[in-house]
C-alpha positions in Angstrom: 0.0 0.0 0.0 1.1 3.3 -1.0 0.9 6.2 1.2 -2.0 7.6 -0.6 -3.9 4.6 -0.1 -3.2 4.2 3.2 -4.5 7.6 4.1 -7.7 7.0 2.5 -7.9 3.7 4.3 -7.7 5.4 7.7 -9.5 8.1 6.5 -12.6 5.7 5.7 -12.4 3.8 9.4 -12.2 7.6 11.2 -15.6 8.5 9.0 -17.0 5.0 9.8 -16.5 5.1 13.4 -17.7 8.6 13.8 -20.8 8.0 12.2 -20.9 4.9 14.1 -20.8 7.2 17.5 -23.5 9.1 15.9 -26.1 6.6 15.1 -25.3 5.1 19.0 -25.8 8.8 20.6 -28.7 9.3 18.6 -30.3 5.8 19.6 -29.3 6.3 23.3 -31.0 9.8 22.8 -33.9 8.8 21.8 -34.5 6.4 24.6 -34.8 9.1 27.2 -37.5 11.5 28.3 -37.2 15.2 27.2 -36.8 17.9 30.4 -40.9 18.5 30.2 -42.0 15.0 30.8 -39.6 14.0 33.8 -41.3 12.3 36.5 -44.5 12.1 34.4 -45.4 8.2 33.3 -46.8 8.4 29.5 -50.1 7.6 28.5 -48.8 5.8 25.3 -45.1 5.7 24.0 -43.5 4.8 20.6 -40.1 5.3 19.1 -40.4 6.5 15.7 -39.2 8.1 12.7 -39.3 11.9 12.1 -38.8 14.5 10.0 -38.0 18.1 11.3 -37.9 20.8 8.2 -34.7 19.2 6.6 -33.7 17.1 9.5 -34.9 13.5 8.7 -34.3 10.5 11.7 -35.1 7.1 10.4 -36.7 4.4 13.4 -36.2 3.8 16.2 -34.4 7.7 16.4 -37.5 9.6 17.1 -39.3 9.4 20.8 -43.0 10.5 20.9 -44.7 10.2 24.3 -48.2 11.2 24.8 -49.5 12.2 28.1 -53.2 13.9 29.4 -53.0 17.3 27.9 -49.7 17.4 25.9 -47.1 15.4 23.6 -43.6 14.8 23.4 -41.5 14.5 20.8 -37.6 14.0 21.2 -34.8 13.2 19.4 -30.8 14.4 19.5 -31.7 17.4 17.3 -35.0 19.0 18.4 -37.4 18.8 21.8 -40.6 19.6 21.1 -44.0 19.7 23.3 -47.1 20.4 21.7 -49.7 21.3 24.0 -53.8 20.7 23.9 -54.9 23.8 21.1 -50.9 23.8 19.6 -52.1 21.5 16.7 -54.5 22.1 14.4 -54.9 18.6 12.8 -53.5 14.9 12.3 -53.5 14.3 8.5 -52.1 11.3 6.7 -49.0 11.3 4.5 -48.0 8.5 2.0 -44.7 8.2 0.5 -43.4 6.0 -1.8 -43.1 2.9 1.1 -43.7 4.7 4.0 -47.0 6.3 6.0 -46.5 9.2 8.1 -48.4 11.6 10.2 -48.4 14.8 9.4 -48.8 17.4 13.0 -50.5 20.4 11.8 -49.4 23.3 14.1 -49.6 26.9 14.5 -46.5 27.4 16.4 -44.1 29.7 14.9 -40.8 28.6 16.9 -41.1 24.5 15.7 -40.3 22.9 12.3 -43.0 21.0 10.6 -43.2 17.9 12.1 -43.9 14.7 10.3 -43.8 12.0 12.1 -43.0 7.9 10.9 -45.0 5.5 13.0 -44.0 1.8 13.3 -48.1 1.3 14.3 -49.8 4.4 12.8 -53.1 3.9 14.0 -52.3 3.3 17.7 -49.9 6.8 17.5 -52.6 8.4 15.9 -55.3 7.2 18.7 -53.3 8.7 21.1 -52.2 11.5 19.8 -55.8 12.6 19.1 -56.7 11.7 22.4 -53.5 13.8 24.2 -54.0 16.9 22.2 -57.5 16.5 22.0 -58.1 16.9 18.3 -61.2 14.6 17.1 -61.6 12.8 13.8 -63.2 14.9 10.7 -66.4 13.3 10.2 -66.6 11.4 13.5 -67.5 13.3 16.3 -67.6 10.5 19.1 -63.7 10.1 18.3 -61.4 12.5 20.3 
């Protein structure tokens, strides 16, 4: 091996290990609660997928917990709580493969927030019950 390719070699390991400490802070991240929920115990909890704006966490690196009046969503780049009246609606998103849930919200200071469930319909459930948002066209669902 030449000294050029030996640089590149180690150059490859340092980039694989880094992202390997990455992807393992991220996970580890993901696994606790956010500072607003401490001490609470969650209705309903799921470790998900997410995407931010332009930030974009595949499973298992996105934490939503849902609790009485509010929801938590965590992962190693954003906290967010969204509150009973913060969203607007839950709508349905379909791409390519994959089903998301789209939070509709009027809060200025968060991203968009569209969220990857492993079981959409349970996340959903208690989302809508959490934040208190019922069903279009169903009005015995909250």
């Amino acid at each position: 091996m030449d000294t050029f390719e030996t640089v590149i070699f180690s150059l490859g390991q340092v980039v694989a290990v880094a992202i390997g400490v990455s992807l393992l802070s991220a996970s580890i991240y993901a696994r606790r609660p956010s500072k607003g929920e401490r001490g609470l115990v969650p209705m309903y909890i799921e470790r998900t997928g997410g995407r931010f704006n332009s930030w974009n966490w595949t499973i298992p690196f996105v934490r939503v917990a849902t609790f009485e009046n509010f929801v938590s969503i965590s992962c190693i780049t954003h906290q967010i709580v969204l509150n009973r009246g913060d969203v607007t609606s839950i709508d349905t998103e379909r791409h390519l493969i994959s089903v998301g849930l789209r939070l509709q919200h009027h809060r200025v200071d968060l991203p968009d927030i569209l969220i990857w469930p492993l079981n959409k319909d349970r996340l959903e459930s208690a989302l809508r019950a959490s934040l208190g948002i019922k069903l279009v066209g169903n009005p015995d669902t909250t």
